[in-house]
Structures are given as structure tokens and as C-alpha cells.
C-alpha positions as CSV (number, residue, x, y, z in Angstrom):
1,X,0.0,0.0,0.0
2,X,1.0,3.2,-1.3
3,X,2.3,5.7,1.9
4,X,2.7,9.5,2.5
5,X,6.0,10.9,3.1
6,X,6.1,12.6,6.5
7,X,8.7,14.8,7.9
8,X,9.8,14.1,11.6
9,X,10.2,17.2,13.1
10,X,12.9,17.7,15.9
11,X,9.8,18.0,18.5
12,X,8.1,14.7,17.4
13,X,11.5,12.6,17.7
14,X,12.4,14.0,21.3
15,X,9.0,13.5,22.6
16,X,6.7,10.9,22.4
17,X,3.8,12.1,20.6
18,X,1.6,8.9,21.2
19,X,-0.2,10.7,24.5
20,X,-1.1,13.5,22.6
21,X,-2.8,11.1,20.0
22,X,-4.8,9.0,22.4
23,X,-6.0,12.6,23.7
24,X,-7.2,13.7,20.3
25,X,-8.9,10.4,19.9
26,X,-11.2,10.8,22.8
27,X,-11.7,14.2,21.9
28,X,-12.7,12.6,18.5
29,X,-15.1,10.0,20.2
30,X,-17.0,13.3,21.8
31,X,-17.5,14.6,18.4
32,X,-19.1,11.8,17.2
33,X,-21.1,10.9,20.6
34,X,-22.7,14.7,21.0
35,X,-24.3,13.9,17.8
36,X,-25.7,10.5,18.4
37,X,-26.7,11.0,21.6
38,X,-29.6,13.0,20.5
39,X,-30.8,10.8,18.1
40,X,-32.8,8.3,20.5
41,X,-34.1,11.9,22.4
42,X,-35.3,12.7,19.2
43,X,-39.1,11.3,20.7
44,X,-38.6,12.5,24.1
45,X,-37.7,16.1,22.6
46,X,-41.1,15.8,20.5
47,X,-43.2,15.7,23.3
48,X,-41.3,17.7,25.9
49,X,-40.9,20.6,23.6
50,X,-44.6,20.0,21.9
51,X,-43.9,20.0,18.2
52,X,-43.6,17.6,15.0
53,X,-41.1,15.1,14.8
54,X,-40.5,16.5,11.7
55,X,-39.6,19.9,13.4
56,X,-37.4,18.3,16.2
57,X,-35.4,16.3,13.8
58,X,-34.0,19.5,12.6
59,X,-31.6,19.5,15.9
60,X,-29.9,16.5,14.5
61,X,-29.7,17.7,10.9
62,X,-28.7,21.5,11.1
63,X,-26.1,19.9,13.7
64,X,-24.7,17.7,10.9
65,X,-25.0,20.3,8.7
66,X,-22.8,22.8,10.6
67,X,-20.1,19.9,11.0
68,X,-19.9,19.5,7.0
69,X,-19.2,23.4,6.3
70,X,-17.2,24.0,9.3
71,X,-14.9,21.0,8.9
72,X,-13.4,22.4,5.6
73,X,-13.5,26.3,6.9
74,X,-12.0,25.5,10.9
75,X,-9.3,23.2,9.0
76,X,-8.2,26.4,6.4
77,X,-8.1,28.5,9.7
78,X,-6.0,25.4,11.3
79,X,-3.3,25.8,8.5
80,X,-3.2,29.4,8.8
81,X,-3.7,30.1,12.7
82,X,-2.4,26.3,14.0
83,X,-4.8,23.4,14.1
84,X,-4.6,22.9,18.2
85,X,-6.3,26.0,18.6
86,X,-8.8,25.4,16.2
87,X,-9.1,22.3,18.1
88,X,-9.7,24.1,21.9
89,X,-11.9,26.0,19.8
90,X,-14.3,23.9,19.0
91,X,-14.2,22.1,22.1
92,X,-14.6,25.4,23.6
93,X,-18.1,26.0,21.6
94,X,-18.7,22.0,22.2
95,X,-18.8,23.1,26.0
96,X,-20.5,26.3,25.1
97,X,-23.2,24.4,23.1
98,X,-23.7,21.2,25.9
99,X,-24.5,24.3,28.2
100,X,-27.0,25.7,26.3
101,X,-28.8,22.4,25.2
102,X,-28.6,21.3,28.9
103,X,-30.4,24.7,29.9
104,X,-33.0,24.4,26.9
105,X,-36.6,25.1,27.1
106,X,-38.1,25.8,23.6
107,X,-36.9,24.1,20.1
108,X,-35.6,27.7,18.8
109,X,-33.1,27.6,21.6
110,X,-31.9,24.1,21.6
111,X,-31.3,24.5,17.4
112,X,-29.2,27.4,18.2
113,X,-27.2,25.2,20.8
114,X,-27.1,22.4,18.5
115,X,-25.3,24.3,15.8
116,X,-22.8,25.4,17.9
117,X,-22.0,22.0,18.9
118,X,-22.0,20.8,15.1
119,X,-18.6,22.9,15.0
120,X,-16.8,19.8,16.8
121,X,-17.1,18.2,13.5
122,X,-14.1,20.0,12.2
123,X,-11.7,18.5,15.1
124,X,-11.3,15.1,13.1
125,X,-9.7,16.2,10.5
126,X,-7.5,18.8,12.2
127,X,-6.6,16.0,14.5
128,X,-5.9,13.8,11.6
129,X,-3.2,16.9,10.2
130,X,-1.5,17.3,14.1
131,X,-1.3,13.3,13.6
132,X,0.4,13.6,10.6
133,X,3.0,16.2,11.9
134,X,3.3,14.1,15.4
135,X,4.1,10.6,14.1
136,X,6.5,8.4,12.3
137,X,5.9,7.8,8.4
138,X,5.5,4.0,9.6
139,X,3.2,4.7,12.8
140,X,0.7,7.1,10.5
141,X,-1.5,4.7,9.4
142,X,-1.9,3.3,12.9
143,X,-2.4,6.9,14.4
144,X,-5.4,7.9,11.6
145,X,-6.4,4.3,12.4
146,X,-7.1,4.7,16.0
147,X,-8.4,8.3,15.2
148,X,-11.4,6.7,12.8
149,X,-12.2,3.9,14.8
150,X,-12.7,5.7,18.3
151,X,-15.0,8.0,16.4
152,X,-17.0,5.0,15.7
153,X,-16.8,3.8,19.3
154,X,-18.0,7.4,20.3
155,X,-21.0,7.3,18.2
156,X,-22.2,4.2,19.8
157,X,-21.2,5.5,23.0
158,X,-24.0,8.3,22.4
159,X,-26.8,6.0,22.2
160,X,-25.6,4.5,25.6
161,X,-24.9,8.2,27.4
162,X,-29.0,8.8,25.8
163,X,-30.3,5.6,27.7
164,X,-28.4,5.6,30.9
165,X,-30.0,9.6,31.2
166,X,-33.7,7.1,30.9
167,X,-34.6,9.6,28.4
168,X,-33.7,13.2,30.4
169,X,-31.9,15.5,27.4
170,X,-31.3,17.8,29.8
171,X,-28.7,15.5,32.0
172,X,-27.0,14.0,28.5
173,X,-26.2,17.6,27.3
174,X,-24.8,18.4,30.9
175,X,-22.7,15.0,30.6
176,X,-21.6,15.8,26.8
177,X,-20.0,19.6,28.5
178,X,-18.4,17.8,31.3
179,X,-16.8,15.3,28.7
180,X,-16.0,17.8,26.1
181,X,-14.1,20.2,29.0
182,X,-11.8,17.4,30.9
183,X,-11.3,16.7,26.9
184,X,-10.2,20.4,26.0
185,X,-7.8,20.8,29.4
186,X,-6.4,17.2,28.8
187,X,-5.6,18.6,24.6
188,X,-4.1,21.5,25.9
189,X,-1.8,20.0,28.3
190,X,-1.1,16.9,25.6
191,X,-1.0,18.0,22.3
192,X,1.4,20.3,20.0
193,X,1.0,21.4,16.6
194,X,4.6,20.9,15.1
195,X,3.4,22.5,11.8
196,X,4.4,26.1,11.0
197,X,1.1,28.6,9.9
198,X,0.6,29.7,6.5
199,X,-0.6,32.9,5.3
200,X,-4.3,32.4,3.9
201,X,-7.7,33.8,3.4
202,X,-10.7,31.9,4.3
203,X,-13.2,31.2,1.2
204,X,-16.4,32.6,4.0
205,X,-18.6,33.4,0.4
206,X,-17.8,29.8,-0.2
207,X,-18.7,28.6,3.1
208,X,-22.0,30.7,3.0
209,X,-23.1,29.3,-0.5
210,X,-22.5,25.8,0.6
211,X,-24.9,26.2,3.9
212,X,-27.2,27.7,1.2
213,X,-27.4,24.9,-1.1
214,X,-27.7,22.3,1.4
215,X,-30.3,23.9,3.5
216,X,-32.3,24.1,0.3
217,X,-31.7,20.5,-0.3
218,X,-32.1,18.9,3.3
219,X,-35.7,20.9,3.6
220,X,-36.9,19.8,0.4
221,X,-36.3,16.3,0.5
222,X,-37.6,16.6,4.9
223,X,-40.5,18.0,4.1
224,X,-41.3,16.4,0.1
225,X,-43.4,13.7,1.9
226,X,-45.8,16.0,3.9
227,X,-45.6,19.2,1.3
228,X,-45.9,16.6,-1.9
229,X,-43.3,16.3,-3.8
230,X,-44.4,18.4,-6.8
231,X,-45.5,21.4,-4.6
232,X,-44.1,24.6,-5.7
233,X,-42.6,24.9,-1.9
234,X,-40.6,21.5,-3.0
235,X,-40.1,22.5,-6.4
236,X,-38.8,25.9,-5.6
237,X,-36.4,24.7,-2.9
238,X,-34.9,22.0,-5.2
239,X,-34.7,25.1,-7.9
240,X,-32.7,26.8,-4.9
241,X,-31.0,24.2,-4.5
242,X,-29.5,23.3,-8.2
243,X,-28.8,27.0,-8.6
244,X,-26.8,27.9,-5.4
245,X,-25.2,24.4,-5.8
246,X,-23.8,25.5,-9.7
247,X,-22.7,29.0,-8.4
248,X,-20.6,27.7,-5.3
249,X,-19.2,25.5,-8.0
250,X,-18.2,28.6,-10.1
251,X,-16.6,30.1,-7.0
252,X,-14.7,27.4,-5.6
253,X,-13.0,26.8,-8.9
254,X,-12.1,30.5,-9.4
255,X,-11.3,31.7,-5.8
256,X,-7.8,31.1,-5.3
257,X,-8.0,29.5,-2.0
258,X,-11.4,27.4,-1.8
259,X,-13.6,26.0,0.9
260,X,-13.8,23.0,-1.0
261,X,-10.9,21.6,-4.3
262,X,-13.5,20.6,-7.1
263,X,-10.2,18.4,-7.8
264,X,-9.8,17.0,-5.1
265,X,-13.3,15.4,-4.7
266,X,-12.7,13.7,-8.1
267,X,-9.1,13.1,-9.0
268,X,-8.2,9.0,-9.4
269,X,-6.6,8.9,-6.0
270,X,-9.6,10.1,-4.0
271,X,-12.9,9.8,-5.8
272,X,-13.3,6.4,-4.5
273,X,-12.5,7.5,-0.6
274,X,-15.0,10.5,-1.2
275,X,-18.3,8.4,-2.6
276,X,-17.8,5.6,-0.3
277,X,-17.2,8.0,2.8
278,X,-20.7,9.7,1.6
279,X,-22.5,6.8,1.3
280,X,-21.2,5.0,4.5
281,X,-22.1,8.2,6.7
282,X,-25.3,8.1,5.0
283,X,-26.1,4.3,5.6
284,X,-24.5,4.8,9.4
285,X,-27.0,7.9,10.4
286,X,-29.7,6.0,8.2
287,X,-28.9,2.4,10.4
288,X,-28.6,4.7,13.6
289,X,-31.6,6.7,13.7
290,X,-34.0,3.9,11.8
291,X,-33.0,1.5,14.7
292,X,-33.8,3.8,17.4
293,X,-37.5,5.3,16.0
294,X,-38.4,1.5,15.6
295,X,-37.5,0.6,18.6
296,X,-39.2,3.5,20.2
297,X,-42.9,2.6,18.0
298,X,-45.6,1.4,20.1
299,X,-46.1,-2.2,20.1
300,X,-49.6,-1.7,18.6
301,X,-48.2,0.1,15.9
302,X,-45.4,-3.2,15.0
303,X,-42.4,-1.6,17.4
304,X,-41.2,-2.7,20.7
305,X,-42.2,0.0,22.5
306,X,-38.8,0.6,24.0
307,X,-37.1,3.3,26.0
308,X,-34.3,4.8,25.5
309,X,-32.8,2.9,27.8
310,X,-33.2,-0.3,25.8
311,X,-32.5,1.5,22.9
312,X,-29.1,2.0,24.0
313,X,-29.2,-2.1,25.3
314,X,-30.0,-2.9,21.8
315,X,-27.4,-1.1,20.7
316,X,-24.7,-2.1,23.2
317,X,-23.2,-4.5,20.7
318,X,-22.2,-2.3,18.0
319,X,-20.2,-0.3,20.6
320,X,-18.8,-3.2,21.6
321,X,-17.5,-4.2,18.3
322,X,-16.4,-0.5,17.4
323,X,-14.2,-0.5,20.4
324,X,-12.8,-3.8,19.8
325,X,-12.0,-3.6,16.6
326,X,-10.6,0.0,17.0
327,X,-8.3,-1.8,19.9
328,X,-6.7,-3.8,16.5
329,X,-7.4,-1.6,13.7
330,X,-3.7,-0.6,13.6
331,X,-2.7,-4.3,12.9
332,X,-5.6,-5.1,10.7
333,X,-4.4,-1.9,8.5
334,X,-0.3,-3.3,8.1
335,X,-2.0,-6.4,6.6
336,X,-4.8,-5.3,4.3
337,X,-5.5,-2.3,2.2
338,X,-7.4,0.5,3.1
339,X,-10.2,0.3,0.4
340,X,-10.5,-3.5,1.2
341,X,-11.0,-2.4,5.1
342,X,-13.7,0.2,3.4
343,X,-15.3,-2.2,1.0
344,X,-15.6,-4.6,3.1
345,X,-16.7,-2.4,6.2
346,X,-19.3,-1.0,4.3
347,X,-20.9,-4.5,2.7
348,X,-20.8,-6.1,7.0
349,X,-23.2,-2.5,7.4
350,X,-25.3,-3.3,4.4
351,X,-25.9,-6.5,5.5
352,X,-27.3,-5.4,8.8
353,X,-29.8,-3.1,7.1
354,X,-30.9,-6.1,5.1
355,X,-31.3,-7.8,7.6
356,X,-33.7,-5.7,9.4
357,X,-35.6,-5.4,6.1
358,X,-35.9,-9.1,6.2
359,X,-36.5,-9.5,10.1
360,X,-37.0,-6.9,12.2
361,X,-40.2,-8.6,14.8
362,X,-38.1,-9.0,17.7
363,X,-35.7,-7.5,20.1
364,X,-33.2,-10.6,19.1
365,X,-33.3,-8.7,15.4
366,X,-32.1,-5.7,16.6
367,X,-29.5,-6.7,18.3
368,X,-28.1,-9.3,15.2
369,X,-28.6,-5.8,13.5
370,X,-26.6,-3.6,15.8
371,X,-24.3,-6.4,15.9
372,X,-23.2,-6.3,12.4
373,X,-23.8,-2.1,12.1
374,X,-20.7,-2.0,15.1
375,X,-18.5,-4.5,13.0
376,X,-18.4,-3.1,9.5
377,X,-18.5,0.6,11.2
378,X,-15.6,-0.4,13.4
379,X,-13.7,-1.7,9.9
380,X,-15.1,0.5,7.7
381,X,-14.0,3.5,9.8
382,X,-11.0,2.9,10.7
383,X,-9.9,2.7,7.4
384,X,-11.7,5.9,6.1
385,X,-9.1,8.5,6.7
386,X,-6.0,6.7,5.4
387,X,-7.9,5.1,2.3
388,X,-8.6,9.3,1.8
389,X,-4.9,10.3,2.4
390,X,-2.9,7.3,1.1
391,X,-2.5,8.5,-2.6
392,X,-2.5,12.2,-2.1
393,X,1.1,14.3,-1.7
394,X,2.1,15.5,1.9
395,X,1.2,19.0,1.6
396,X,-2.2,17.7,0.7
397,X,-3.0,15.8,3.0
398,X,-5.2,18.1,5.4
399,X,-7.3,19.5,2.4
400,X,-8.1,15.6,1.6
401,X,-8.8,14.6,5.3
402,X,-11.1,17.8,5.6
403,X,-13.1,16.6,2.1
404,X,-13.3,13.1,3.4
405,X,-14.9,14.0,6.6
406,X,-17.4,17.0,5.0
407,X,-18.9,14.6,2.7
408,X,-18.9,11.7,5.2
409,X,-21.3,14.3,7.3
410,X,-23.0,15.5,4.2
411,X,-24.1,12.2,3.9
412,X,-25.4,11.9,7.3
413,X,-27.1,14.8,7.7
414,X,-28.7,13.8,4.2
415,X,-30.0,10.7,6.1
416,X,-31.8,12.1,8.9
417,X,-34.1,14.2,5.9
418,X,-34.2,11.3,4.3
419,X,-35.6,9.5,7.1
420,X,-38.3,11.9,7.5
421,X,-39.2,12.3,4.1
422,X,-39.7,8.3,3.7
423,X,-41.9,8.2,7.1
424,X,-44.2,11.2,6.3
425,X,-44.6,9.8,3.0
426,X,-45.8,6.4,4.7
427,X,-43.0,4.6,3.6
428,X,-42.1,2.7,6.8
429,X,-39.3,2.0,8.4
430,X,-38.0,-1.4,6.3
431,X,-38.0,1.1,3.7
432,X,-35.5,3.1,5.9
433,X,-33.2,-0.2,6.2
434,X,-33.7,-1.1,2.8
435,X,-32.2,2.5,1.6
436,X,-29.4,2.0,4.3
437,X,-28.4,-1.5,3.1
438,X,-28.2,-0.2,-1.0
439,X,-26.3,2.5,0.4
440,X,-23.8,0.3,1.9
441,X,-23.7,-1.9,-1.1
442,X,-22.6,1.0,-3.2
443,X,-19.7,2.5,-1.0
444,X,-18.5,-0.9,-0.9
445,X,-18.1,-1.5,-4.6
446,X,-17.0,1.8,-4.4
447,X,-14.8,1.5,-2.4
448,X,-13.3,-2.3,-3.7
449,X,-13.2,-0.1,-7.0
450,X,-11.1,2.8,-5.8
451,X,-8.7,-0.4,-4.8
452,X,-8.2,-1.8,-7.8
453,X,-8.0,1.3,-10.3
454,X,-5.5,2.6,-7.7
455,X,-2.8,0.1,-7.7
456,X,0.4,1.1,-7.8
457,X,-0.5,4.7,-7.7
458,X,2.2,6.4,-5.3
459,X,0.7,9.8,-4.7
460,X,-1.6,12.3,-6.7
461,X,-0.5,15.3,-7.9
462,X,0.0,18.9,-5.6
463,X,-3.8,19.9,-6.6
464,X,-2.3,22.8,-8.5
């Protein structure tokens, strides 16, 4: 497997950087648990703050959403400011954010808390960069592996964190600041950023056309089912949509420093990392929240009824397996390729929406389900971020890691509308499973694609 040349710096060969890693790997786990957590709440925040599920889903998506334009914007300002304080930055408005939530007593004011906790999002590929910096060309892969993984462990971690709370959002958002805040005091202490800042200008007209687009996008497709999917509110938003999505594509390719490289998401050596990383976010969030509303469904009405306590029980399994396999994803990567880890990653996640398509009539189901969700995430994962860095050149790196992880949460914050849009329309929810399991089956060929077309290939060009 092809690697990336990495420079030891004077700093990273007299100290060991390896405490500083773990550090930023936890700090990565919260990321990814703040934004599961609420997903089993999702009910509980219905009724307690009396409005549509539709409405209330909203705090998951326009959390998501914030992650996907943030994580390219906070890394640019990483290069040019240094990426560990655009990491205690984020933590800082993580903490901020938990506060806020935890204090919450309307839906207007836990959305605006929300988004600034969606900023966390960027932290994963800035910690991916400091990584980079930190380690040994033979110890990166290992480093980005344990990085990955852990962000899968944290995302089951969040359905736990939901259920041991029986249900009160108030205490999980309280929990999430005091995580995030021993997190921030143990990066400060921990970590270094060895790399030197860069002059720069942040592409903020290309950041603000992006939220535009997607917006558009994420309320047409939400609210298609219960508006009708030819309405003119539909219509127009999709119009919106196309429009704004063409003009931030004329200004990313003409501003000299962009928010987004149009190259970068489709040159040979990263194409594959950035489809299947879409489509495995969206199958993940798809898997995630599906299992959790289903579970939560009255018994009368073909659910089980559950809490969110046992929604978190029936979804101890794939925490288990995340943090397992993220103990030996550094091993697992010196042996097999990152697109095989991917590809096959993502067909272990498509088969656990299958199988709830299939069976899905007792608890037993669910937990085969969440089984096999924690196993190919826990693979799949762990191999994201190197199978998105391994043919790029070293000063790329960083802009490749940020793309990876944008469209990853692109494509979960496309599942959450998605979701809604299939329920309102009457869809049910194997039609939920059904759409996660194609999903997976895509990123995986995808992804076992990108593998073989890329063999051989050493790096990719600059992105001049």
C-alpha cells in the first residue's frame, strides 16, 4: 500500500507524541457521541418541547450540517492560525453548546445550541493533520487508524450516554459539557502542533453558499413527503438548491484559495474514498436513527415500545464491536489495504440493514442488526481516513482529510431528511433499512473499486 512521506520534526522525535494522540482520539469520540446521543431523544424532545417530529429532527440535521461546512472552513483556519487551537476551539463551543442544550426550554433555543455544537465536527480532520505532523511515516497509518475507529466507538457511546439519562436530554447535554471540558484541558496539556502557519484567506462566500445549497436540499427532501413532492414549496427549494449548488461550484474553482478543491473530490486517488465515505455516513445515520425510532414505535403500531434505555441495550453490541476492533485496527491496516478495510466495512453494514428489512419482529433482530452495524463501522472506519490520504502528496493531506470528513457528514445529515421524508410519505421503516443497506452496497463497490484502479499509484498530484 502506497504511503505518504512525513517529515519528523525535531519535536516529534524528542517527545513521544503517542499521549497526545490518544488525547485527540477521545476528543474525537465526543464529536461523534454529541451527535448521536440525540438521536434516541429525538421522541422525548417531541413531546417535551410539543412539536412535530419532523420539526425536532431539525436538531440533528442543522447539527450535521454545521459539522460539513465548518470542517473544511476550521481546517483552512488550522493551517493558517495552528490546528490545536482550532481544536480548543471547538471544544470550547462543544462546551458552550452542551450548556446551552442542557439549559434548553423551547426548540428555537436548543437548534441554536445544536449548531454550535455541530462545529466539533471539524476536530477530526485537524486531528488527523496534528497526527500527521506528530508521528512516524511507519506509525501514521496506525495513528489515523485509532483516530477513525474511536469516532465510531463514540458514536455508539452516544446511544448509551441517551439511555443511561432514561430519556432526560437535559442531564445528556450536561454530561456531553463535562466530557467535552476534561477533553479540551487534557488537549491543551497533551498535544502540540509541530506545523508552522501559513498565510491564507478563508473562502467565507464559499462557506456561506455551501450552507445555502444544502439547506435548500435537506428541507426539500424533509418535508417532500408532507408538502408533496411536486408542490411549488418543493419544487422551488430543489430550484434553490440546483442554482446555489452551480454557483458555489463557479466560486470554488475560481477563488484562489477554496472552501472546497472541485479536484480534489474527483481526481483517481480520491474519488473512490470520497463516494464511499458519503454513502457509508449516510447508511451509518440511516442504520442509527432507523433502529432507534423503531425501537421506540408502540407495540400496537409493529415496534417494541422501548425506552431509551433499551434503545441504547440494543445497541450495546455495536459499541462493543467499534471499540474492539478499533483496539486492533492498527494491525488489521499493516496487513490489508485501506479500500479492502472500506469495502468490506461497508458491505458487513449493508448486510445489517438487510437484515432488518428481512426480520425486524423481535428485540433478538435488533441486536443481530446492531451487531453487524458496530462491526463493518468499526472496519469501515478505521480505514476511512487513510484510504482518503494514502494517494495524495504530503502538503495535501489536510485538504483531503477535511473533504473526506465534509462529505462523510454531508451524507449523514442527508440521512436524517431522508428518514423523515420516507416516514411522512408512509414509507415505513424497512424502507428506511432497505435504503441503508443499498447505500452500503454502493460504498462498498465503491470502495473495492477505488482499490483496484489505484494500484500502484504512489501519490496524486500537488492539486495545483
Amino acid at each position: 500500500m502506497a504511503t505518504v512521506v512525513v517529515p519528523e520534526s525535531r519535536e516529534t522525535t524528542r517527545l513521544n507524541p503517542w499521549p497526545g494522540v490518544i488525547s485527540l482520539a477521545f476528543a474525537a469520540s465526543i464529536a461523534a457521541l454529541q451527535n448521536t446521543a440525540v438521536v434516541p431523544l429525538l421522541p422525548v424532545l417531541q413531546r417535551e418541547l410539543n412539536t412535530s417530529l419532523t420539526a425536532v429532527s431539525w436538531t440533528l440535521t442543522l447539527s450535521l450540517l454545521v459539522g460539513a461546512v465548518s470542517t473544511p472552513l476550521l481546517s483552512r483556519f488550522g493551517d493558517m492560525y495552528g490546528r490545536r487551537r482550532m481544536i480548543l476551539g471547538a471544544l470550547a463551543l462543544l462546551v458552550i453548546g452542551s450548556v446551552m442544550a442542557a439549559l434548553a426550554t423551547s426548540l428555537t433555543w436548543l437548534i441554536v445550541a445544536r449548531v454550535l455544537q455541530g462545529f466539533v465536527a471539524a476536530l477530526v480532520p485537524l486531528s488527523i493533520g496534528v497526527v500527521r505532523d506528530a508521528l512516524p511515516r511507519q506509525q501514521l497509518a496506525t495513528g489515523i487508524g485509532v483516530l477513525s475507529a474511536t469516532m465510531g466507538f463514540g458514536s455508539g457511546g452516544g446511544m448509551i450516554l441517551a439511555g443511561l439519562a432514561s430519556g432526560d436530554f437535559h442531564l445528556v447535554f450536561w454530561i456531553t459539557g463535562g466530557i467535552s471540558l476534561v477533553a479540551g484541558i487534557v488537549v491543551a496539556f497533551l498535544v502540540r502542533d509541530a506545523a508552522p502557519p501559513v498565510k491564507g484567506r478563508p473562502d467565507l462566500l464559499g462557506a456561506a453558499l455551501l450552507t445555502a445549497w444544502l439547506v435548500a436540499l435537506l428541507l426539500a427532501v424533509s418535508e417532500g413527503g408532507s408538502w408533496g413532492w411536486t408542490s411549488p414549496g418543493v419544487l422551488g427549494l430543489l430550484a434553490a438548491a440546483a442554482v446555489l449548488a452551480a454557483v458555489w461550484v463557479l466560486v470554488e474553482r475560481r477563488v484562489a484559495e477554496p472552501l472546497v478543491q472541485m479536484a480534489m473530490l474527483v481526481h483517481r486517488g480520491t474519488v473512490g474514498a470520497t463516494v464511499s465515505s458519503l454513502l457509508l455516513g449516510f447508511s451509518f445515520f440511516t442504520l442509527l436513527t432507523g433502529m432507534s425510532g423503531f425501537a421506540q414505535v408502540p407495540a400496537a403500531a409493529g415496534g417494541f415500545g422501548a425506552t431509551t434505555l433499551q434503545v441504547g441495550i440494543y445497541l450495546l453490541p455495536s459499541t462493543f464491536f467499534m471499540l474492539v476492533i478499533s483496539l486492533f485496527a492498527g494491525r488489521i491496516m499493516r496487513r490489508l489495504p485501506a479500500s479492502a478495510m472500506v469495502a468490506t466495512g461497508s458491505g458487513i453494514t449493508a448486510l445489517a440493514g438487510l437484515w432488518l428489512v428481512i426480520e425486524h419482529t423481535a428485540p433478538v433482530h435488533l441486536y443481530v442488526a446492531s451487531s453487524l452495524m458496530g462491526m463493518g463501522l468499526g472496519v469501515g472506519y478505521a480505514a476511512l481516513g487513510t484510504m482518503a490520504v494514502e494517494h495524495v502528496a504530503a502538503d495535501r493531506t489536510a485538504v483531503a482529510a477535511g473533504v473526506n470528513a465534509l462529505v462523510r457528514i454531508v451524507g449523514g445529515s442527508v440521512a436524517g431528511a431522508a428518514i423523515a421524508a420516507v416516514l411522512a410519505a408512509g414509507g415505513g421503516y424497512p424502507w428506511v433499512f432497505g435504503a441503508a443497506a443499498v447505500a452500503g452496497v454502493v460504498a462498498a463497490l465503491f470502495a473495492a473499486g477505488y482499490g483496484y484502479l489505484n494500484r500502484g499509484l504512489v501519490t496524486a498530484p500537488s492539486g495545483h
